[in-house]
mmCIF file of the protein (N, C-alpha, C, O) and its ligand, coordinates in Angstrom:
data_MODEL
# 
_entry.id   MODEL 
# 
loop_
_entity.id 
_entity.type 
_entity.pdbx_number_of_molecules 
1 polymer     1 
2 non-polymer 1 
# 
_entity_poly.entity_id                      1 
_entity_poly.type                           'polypeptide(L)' 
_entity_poly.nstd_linkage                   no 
_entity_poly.nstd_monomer                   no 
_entity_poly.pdbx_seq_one_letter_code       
;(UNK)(UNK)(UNK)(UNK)(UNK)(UNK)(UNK)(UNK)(UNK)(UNK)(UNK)(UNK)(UNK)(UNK)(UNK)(UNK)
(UNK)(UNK)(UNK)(UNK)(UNK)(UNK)(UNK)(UNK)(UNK)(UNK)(UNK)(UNK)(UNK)(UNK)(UNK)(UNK)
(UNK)(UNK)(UNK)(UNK)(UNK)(UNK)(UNK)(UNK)(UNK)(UNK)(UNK)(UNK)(UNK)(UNK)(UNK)(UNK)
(UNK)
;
_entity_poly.pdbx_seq_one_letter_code_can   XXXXXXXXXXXXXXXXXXXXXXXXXXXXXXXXXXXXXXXXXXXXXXXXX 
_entity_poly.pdbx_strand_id                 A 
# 
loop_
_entity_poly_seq.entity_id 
_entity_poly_seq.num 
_entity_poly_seq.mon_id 
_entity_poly_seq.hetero 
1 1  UNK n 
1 2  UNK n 
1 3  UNK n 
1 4  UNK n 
1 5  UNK n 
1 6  UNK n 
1 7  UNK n 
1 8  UNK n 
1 9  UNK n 
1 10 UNK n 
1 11 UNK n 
1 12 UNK n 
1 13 UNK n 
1 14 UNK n 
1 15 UNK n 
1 16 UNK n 
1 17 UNK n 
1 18 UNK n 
1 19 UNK n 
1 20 UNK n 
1 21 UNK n 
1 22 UNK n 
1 23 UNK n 
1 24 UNK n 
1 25 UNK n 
1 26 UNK n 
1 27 UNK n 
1 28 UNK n 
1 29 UNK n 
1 30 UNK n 
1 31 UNK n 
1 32 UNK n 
1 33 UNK n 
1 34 UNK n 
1 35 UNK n 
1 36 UNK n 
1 37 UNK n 
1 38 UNK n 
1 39 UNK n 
1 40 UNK n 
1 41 UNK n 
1 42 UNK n 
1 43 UNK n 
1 44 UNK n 
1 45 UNK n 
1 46 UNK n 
1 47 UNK n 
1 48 UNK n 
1 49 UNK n 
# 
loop_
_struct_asym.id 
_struct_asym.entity_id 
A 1 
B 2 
# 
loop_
_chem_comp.id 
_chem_comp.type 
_chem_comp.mon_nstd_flag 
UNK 'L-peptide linking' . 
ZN  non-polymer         . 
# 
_pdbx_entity_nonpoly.entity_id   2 
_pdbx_entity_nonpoly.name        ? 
_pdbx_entity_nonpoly.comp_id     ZN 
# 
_pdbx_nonpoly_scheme.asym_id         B 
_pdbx_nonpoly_scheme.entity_id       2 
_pdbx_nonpoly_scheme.mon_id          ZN 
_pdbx_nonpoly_scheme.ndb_seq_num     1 
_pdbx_nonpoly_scheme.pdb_seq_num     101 
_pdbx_nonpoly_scheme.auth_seq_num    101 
_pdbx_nonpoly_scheme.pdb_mon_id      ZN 
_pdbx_nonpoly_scheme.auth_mon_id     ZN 
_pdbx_nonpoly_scheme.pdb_strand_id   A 
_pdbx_nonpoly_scheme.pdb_ins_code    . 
# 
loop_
_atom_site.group_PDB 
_atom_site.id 
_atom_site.type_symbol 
_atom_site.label_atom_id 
_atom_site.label_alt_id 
_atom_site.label_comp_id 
_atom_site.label_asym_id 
_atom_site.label_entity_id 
_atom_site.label_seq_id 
_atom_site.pdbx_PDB_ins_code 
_atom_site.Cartn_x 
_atom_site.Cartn_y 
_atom_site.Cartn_z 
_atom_site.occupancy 
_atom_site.B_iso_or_equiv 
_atom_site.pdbx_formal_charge 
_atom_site.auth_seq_id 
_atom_site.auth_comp_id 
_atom_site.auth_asym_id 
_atom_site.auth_atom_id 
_atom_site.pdbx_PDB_model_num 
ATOM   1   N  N  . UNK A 1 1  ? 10.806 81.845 -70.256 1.00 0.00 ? 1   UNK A N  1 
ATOM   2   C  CA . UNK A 1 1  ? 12.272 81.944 -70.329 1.00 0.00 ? 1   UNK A CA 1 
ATOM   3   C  C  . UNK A 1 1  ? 12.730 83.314 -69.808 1.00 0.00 ? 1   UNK A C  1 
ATOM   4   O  O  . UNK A 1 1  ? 12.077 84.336 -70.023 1.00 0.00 ? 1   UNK A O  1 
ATOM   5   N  N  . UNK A 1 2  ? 13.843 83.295 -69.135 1.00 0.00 ? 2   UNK A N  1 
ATOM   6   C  CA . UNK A 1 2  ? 14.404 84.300 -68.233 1.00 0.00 ? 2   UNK A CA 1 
ATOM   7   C  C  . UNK A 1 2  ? 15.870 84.884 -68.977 1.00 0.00 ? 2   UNK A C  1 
ATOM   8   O  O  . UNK A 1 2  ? 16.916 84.267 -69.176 1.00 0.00 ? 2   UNK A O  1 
ATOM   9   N  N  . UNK A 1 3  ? 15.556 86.157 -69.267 1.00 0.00 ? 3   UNK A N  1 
ATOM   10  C  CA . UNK A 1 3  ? 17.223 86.980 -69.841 1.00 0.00 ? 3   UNK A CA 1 
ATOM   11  C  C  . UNK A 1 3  ? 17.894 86.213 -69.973 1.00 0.00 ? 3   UNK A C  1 
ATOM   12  O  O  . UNK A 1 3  ? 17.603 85.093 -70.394 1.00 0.00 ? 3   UNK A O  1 
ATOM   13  N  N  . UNK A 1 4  ? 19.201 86.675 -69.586 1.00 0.00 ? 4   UNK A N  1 
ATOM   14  C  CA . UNK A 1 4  ? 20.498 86.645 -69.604 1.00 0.00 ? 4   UNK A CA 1 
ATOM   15  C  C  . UNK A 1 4  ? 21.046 84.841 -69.484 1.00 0.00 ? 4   UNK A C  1 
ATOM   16  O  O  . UNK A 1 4  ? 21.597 84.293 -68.529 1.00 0.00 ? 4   UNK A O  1 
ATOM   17  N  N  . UNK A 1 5  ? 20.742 84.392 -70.503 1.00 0.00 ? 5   UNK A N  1 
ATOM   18  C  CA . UNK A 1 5  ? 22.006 83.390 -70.961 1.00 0.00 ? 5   UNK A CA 1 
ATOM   19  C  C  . UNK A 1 5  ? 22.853 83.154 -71.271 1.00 0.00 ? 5   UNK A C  1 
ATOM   20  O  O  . UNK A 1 5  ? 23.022 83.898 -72.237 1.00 0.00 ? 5   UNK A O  1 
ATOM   21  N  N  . UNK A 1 6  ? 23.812 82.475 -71.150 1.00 0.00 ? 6   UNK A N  1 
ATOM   22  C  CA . UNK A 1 6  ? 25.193 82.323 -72.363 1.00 0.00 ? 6   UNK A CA 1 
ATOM   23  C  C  . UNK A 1 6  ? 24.608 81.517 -73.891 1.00 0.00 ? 6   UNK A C  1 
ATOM   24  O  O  . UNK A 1 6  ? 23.461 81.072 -73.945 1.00 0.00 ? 6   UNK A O  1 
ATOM   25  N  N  . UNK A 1 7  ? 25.559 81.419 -75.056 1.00 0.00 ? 7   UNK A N  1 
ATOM   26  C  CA . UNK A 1 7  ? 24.864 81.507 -76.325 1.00 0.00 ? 7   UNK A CA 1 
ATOM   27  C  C  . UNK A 1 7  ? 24.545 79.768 -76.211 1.00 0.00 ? 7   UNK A C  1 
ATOM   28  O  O  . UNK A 1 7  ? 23.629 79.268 -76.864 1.00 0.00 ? 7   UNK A O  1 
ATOM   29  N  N  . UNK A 1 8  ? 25.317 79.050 -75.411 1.00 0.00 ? 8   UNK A N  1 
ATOM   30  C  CA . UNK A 1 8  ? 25.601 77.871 -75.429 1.00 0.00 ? 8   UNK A CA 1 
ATOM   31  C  C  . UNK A 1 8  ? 23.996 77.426 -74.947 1.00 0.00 ? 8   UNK A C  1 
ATOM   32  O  O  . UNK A 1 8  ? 23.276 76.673 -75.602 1.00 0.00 ? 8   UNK A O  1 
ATOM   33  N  N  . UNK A 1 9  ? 23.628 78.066 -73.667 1.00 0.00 ? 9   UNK A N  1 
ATOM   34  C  CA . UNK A 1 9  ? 22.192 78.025 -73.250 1.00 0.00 ? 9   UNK A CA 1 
ATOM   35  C  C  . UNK A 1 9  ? 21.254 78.099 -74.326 1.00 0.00 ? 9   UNK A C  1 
ATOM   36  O  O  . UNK A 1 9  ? 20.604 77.090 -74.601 1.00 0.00 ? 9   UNK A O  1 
ATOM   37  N  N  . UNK A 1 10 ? 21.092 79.173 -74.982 1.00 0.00 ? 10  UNK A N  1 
ATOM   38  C  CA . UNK A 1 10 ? 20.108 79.833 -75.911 1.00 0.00 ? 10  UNK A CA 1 
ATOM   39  C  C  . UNK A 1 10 ? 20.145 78.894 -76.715 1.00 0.00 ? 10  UNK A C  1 
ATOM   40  O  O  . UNK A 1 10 ? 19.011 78.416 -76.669 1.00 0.00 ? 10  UNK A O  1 
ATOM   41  N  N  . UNK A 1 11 ? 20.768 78.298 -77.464 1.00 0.00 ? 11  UNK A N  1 
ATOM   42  C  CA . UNK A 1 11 ? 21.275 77.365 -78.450 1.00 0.00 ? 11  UNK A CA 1 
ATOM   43  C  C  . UNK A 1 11 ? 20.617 75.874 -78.053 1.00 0.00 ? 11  UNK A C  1 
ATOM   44  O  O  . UNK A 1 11 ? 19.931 75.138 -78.762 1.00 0.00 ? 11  UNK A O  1 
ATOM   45  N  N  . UNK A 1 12 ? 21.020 75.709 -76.814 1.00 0.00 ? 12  UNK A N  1 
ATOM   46  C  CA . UNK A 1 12 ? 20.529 74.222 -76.264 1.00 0.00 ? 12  UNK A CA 1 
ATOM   47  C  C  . UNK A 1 12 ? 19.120 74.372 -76.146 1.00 0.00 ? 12  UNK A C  1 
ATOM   48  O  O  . UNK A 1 12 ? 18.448 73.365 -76.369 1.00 0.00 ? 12  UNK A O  1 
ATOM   49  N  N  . UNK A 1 13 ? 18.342 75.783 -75.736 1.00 0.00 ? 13  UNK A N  1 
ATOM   50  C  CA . UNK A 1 13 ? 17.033 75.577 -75.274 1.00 0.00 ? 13  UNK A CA 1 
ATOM   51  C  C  . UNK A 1 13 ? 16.345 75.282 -76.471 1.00 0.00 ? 13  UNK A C  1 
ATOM   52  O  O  . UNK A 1 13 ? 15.664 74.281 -76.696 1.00 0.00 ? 13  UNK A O  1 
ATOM   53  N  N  . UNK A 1 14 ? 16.579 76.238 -77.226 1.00 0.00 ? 14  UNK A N  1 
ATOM   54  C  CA . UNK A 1 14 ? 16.243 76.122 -78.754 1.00 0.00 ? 14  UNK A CA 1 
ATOM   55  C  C  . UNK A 1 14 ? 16.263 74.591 -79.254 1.00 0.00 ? 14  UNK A C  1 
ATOM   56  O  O  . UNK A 1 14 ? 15.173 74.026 -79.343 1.00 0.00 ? 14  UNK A O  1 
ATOM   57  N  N  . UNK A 1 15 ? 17.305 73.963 -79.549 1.00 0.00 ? 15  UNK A N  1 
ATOM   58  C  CA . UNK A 1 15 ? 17.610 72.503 -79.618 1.00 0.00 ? 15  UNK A CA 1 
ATOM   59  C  C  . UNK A 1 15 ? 16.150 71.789 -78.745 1.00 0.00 ? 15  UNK A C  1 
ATOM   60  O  O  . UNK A 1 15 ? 15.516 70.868 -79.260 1.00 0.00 ? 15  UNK A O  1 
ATOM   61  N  N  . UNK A 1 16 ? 15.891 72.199 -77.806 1.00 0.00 ? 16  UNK A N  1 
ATOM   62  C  CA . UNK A 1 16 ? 15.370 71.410 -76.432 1.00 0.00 ? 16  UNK A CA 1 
ATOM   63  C  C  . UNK A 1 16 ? 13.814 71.729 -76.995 1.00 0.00 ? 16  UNK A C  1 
ATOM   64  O  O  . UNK A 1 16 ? 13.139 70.703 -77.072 1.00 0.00 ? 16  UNK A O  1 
ATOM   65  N  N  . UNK A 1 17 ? 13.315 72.616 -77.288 1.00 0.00 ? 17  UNK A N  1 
ATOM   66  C  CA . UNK A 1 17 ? 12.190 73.318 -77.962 1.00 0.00 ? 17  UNK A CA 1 
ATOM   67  C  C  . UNK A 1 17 ? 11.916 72.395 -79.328 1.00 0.00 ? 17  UNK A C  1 
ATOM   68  O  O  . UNK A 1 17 ? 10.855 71.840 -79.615 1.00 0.00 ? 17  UNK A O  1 
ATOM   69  N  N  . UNK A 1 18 ? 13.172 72.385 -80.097 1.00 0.00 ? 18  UNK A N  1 
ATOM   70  C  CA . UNK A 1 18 ? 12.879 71.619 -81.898 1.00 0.00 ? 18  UNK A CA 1 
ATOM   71  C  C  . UNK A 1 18 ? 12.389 70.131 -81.575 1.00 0.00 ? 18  UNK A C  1 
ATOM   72  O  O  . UNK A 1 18 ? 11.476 69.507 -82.117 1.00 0.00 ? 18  UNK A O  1 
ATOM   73  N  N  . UNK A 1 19 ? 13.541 69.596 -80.191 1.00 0.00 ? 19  UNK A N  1 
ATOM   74  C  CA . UNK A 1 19 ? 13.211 68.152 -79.994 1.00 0.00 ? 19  UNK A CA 1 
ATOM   75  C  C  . UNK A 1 19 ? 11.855 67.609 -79.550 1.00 0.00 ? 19  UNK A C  1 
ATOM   76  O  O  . UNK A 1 19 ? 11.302 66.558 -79.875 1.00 0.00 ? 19  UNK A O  1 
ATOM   77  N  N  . UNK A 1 20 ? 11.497 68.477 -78.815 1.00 0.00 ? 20  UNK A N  1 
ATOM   78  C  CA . UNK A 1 20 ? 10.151 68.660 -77.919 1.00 0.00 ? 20  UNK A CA 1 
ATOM   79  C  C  . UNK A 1 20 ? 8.814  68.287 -79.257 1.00 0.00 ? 20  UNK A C  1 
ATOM   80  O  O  . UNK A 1 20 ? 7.840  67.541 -79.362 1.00 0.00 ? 20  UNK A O  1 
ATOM   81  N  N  . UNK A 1 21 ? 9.607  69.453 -80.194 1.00 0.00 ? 21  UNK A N  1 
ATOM   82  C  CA . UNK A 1 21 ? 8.304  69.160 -81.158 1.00 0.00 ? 21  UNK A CA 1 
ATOM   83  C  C  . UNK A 1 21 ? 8.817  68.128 -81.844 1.00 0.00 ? 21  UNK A C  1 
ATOM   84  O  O  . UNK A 1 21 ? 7.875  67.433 -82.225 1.00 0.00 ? 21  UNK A O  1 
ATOM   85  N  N  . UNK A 1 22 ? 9.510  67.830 -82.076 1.00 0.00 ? 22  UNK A N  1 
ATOM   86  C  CA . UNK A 1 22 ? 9.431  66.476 -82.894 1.00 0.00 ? 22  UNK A CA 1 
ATOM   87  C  C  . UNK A 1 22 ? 9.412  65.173 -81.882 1.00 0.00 ? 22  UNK A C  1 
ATOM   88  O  O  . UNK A 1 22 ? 10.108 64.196 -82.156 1.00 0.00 ? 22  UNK A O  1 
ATOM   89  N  N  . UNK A 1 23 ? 8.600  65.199 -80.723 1.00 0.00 ? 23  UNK A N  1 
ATOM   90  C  CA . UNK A 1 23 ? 8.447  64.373 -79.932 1.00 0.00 ? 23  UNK A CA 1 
ATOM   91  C  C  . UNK A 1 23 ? 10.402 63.458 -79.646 1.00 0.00 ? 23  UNK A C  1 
ATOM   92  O  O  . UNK A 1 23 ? 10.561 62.622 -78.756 1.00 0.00 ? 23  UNK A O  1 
ATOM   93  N  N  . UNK A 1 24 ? 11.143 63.738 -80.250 1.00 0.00 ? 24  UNK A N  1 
ATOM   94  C  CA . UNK A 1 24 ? 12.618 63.152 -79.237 1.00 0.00 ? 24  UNK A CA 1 
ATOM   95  C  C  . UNK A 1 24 ? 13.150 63.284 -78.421 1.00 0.00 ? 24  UNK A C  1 
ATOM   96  O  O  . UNK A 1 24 ? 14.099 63.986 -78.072 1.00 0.00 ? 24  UNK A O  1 
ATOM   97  N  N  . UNK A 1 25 ? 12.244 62.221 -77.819 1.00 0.00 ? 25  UNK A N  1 
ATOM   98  C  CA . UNK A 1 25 ? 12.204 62.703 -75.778 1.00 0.00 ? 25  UNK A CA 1 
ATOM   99  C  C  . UNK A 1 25 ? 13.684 62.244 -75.445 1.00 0.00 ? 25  UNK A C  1 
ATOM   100 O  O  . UNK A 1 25 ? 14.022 62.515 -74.293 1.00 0.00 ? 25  UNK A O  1 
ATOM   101 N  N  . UNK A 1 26 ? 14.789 61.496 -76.352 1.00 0.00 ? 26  UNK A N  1 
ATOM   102 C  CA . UNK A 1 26 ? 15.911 60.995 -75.792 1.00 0.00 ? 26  UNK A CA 1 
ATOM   103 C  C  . UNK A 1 26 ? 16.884 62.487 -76.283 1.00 0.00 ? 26  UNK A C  1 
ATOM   104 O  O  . UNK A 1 26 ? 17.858 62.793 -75.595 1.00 0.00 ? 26  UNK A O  1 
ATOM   105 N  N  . UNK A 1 27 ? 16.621 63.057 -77.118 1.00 0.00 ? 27  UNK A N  1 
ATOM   106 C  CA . UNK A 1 27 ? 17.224 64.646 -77.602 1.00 0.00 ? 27  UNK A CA 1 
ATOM   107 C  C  . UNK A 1 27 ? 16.910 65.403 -76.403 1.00 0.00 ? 27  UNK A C  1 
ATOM   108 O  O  . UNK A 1 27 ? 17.727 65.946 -75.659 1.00 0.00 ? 27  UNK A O  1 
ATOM   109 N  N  . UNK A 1 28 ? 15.432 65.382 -76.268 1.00 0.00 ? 28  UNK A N  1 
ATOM   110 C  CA . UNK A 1 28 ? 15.227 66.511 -74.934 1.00 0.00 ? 28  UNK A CA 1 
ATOM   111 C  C  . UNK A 1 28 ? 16.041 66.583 -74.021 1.00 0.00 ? 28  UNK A C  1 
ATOM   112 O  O  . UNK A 1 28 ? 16.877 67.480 -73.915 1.00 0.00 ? 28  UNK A O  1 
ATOM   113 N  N  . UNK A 1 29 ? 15.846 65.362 -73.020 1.00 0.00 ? 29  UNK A N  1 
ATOM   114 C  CA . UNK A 1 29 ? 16.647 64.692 -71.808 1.00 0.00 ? 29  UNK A CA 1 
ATOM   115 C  C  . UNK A 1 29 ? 18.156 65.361 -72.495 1.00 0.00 ? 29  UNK A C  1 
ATOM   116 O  O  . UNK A 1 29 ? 18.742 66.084 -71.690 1.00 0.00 ? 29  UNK A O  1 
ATOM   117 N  N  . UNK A 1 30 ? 18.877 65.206 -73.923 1.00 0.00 ? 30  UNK A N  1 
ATOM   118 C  CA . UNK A 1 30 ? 20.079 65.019 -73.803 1.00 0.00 ? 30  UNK A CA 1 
ATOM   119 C  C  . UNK A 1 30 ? 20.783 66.588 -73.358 1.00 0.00 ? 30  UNK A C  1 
ATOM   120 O  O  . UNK A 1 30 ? 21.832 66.876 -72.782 1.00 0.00 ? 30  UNK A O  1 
ATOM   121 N  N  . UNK A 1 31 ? 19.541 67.504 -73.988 1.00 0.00 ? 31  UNK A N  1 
ATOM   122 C  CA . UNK A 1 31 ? 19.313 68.615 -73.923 1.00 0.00 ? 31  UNK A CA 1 
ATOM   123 C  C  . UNK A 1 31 ? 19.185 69.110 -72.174 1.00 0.00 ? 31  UNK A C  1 
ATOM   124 O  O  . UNK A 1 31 ? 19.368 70.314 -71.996 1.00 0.00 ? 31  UNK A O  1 
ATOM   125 N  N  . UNK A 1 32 ? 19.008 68.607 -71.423 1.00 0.00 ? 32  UNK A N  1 
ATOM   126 C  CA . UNK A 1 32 ? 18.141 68.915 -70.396 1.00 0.00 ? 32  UNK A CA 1 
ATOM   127 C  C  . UNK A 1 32 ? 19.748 68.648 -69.649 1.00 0.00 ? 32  UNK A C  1 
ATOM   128 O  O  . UNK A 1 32 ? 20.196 69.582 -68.984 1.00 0.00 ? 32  UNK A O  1 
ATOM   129 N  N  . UNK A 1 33 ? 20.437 67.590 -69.757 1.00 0.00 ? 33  UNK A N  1 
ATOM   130 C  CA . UNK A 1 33 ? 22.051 66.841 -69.376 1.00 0.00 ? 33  UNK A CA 1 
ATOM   131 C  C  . UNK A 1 33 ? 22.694 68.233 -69.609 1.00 0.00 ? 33  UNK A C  1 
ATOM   132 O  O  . UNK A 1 33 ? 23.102 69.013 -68.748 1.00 0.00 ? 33  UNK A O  1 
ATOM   133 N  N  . UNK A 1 34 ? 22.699 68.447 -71.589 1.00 0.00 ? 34  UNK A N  1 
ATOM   134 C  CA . UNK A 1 34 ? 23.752 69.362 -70.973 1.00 0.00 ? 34  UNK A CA 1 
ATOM   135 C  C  . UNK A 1 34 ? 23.269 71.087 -70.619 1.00 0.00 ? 34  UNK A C  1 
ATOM   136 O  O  . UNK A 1 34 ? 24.088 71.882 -71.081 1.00 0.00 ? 34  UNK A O  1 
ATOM   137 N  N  . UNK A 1 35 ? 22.664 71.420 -70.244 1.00 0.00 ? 35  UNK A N  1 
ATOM   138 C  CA . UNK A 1 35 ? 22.260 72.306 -69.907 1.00 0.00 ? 35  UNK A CA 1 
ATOM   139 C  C  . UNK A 1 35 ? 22.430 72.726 -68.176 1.00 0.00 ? 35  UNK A C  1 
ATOM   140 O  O  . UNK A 1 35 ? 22.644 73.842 -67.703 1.00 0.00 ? 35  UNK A O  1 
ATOM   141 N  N  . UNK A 1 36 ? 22.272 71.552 -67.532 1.00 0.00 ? 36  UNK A N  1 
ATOM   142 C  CA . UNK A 1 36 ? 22.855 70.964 -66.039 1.00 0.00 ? 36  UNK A CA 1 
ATOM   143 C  C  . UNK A 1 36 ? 23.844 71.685 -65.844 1.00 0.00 ? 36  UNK A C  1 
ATOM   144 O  O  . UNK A 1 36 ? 23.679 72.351 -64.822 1.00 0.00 ? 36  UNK A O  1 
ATOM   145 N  N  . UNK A 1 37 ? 24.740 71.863 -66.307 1.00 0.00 ? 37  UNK A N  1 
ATOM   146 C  CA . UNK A 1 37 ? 26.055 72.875 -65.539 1.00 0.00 ? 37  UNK A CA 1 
ATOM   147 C  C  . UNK A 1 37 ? 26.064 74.235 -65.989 1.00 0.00 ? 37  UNK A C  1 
ATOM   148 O  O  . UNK A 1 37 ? 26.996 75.015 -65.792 1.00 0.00 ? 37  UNK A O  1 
ATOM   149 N  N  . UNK A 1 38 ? 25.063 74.485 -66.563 1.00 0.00 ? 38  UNK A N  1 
ATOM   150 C  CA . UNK A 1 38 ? 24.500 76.210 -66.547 1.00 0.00 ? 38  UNK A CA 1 
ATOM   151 C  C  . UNK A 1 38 ? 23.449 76.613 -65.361 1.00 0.00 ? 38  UNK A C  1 
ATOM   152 O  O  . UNK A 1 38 ? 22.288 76.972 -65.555 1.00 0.00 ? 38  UNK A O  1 
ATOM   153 N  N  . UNK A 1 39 ? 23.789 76.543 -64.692 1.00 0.00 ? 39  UNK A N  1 
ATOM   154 C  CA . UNK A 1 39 ? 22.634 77.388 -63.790 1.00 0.00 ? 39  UNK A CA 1 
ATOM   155 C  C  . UNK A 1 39 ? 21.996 78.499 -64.309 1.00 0.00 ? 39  UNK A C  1 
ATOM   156 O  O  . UNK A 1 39 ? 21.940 78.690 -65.523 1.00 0.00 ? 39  UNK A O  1 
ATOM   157 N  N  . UNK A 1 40 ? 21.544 79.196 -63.552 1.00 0.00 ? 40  UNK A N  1 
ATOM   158 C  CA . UNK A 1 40 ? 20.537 79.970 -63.712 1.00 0.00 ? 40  UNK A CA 1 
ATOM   159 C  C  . UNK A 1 40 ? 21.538 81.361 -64.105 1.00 0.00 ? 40  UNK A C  1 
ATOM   160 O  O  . UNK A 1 40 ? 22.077 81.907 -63.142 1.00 0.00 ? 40  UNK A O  1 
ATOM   161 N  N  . UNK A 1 41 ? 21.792 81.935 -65.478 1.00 0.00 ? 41  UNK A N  1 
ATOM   162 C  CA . UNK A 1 41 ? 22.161 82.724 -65.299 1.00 0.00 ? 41  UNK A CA 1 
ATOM   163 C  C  . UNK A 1 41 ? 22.100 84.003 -65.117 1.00 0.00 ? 41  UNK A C  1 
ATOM   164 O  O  . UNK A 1 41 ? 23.075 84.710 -64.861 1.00 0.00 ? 41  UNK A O  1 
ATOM   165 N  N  . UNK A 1 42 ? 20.519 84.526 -65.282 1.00 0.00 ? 42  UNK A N  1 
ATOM   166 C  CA . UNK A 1 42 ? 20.186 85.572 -64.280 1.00 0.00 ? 42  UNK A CA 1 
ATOM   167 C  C  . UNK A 1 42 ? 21.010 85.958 -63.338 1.00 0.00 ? 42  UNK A C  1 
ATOM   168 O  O  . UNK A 1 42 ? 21.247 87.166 -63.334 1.00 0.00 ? 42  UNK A O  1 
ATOM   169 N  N  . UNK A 1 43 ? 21.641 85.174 -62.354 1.00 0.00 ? 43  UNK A N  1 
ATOM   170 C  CA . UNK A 1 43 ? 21.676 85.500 -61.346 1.00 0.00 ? 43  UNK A CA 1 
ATOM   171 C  C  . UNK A 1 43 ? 23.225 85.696 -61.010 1.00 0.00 ? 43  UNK A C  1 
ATOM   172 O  O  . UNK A 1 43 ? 23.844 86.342 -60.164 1.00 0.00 ? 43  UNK A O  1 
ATOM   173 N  N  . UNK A 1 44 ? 23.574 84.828 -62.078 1.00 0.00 ? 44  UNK A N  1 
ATOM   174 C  CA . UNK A 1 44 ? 25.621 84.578 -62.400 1.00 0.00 ? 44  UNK A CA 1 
ATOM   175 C  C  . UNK A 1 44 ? 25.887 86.066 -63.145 1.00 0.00 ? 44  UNK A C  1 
ATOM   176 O  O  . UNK A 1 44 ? 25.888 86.072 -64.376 1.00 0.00 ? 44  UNK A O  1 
ATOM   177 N  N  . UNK A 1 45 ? 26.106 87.299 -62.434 1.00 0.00 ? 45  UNK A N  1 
ATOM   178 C  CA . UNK A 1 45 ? 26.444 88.072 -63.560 1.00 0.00 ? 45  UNK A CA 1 
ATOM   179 C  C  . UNK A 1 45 ? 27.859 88.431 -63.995 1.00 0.00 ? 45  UNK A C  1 
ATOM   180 O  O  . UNK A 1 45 ? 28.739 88.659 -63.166 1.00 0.00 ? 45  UNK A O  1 
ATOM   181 N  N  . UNK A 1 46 ? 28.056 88.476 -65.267 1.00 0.00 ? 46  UNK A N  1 
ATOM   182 C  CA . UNK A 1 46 ? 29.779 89.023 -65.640 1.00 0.00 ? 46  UNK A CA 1 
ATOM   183 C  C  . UNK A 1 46 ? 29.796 87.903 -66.099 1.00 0.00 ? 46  UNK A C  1 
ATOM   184 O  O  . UNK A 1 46 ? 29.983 88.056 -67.306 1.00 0.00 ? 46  UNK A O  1 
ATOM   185 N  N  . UNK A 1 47 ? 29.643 85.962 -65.686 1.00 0.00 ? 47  UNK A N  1 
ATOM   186 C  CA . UNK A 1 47 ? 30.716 85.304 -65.913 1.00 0.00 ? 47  UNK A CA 1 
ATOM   187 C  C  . UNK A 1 47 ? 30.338 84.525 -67.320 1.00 0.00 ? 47  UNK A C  1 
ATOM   188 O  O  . UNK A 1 47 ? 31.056 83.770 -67.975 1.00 0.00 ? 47  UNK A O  1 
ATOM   189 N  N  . UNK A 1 48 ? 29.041 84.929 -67.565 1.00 0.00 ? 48  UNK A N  1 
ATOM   190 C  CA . UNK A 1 48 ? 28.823 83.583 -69.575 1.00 0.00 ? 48  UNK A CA 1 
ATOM   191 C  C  . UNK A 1 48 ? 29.877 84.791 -70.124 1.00 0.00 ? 48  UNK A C  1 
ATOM   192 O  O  . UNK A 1 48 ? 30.487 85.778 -69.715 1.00 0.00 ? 48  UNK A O  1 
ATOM   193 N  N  . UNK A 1 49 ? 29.683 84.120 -71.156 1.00 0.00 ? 49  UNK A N  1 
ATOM   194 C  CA . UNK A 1 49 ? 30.619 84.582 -72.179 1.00 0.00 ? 49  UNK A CA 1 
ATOM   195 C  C  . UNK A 1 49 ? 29.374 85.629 -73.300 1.00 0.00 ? 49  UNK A C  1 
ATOM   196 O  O  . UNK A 1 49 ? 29.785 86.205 -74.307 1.00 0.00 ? 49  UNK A O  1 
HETATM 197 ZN ZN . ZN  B 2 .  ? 24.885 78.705 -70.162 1.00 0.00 2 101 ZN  A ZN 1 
# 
């Protein structure tokens, strides 16, 4: 995992990590959806919150 996220990221990966272990591959994926309109934010600087 790479710096600079917004909290919304950190939050989902985390989520994406708990689901993972509890094998809920339909949580992961849902996890994986919304995470999709965060790019990479390394590279976005100034604009997460
Ligand atoms: Zn984000």
């Amino acid at each position: 995992m790479s710096g600079t996220q917004c909290a919304e990221c950190a939050w989902l990966e985390r989520e994406k990590e708990e689901a993972r272990r509890n094998h809920n591959m339909s949580r992961v994926t849902d996890c994986n959806v919304l995470l999709k309109p965060h790019p990479n934010h390394a590279t976005a600087k100034g604009r997460a919150a």
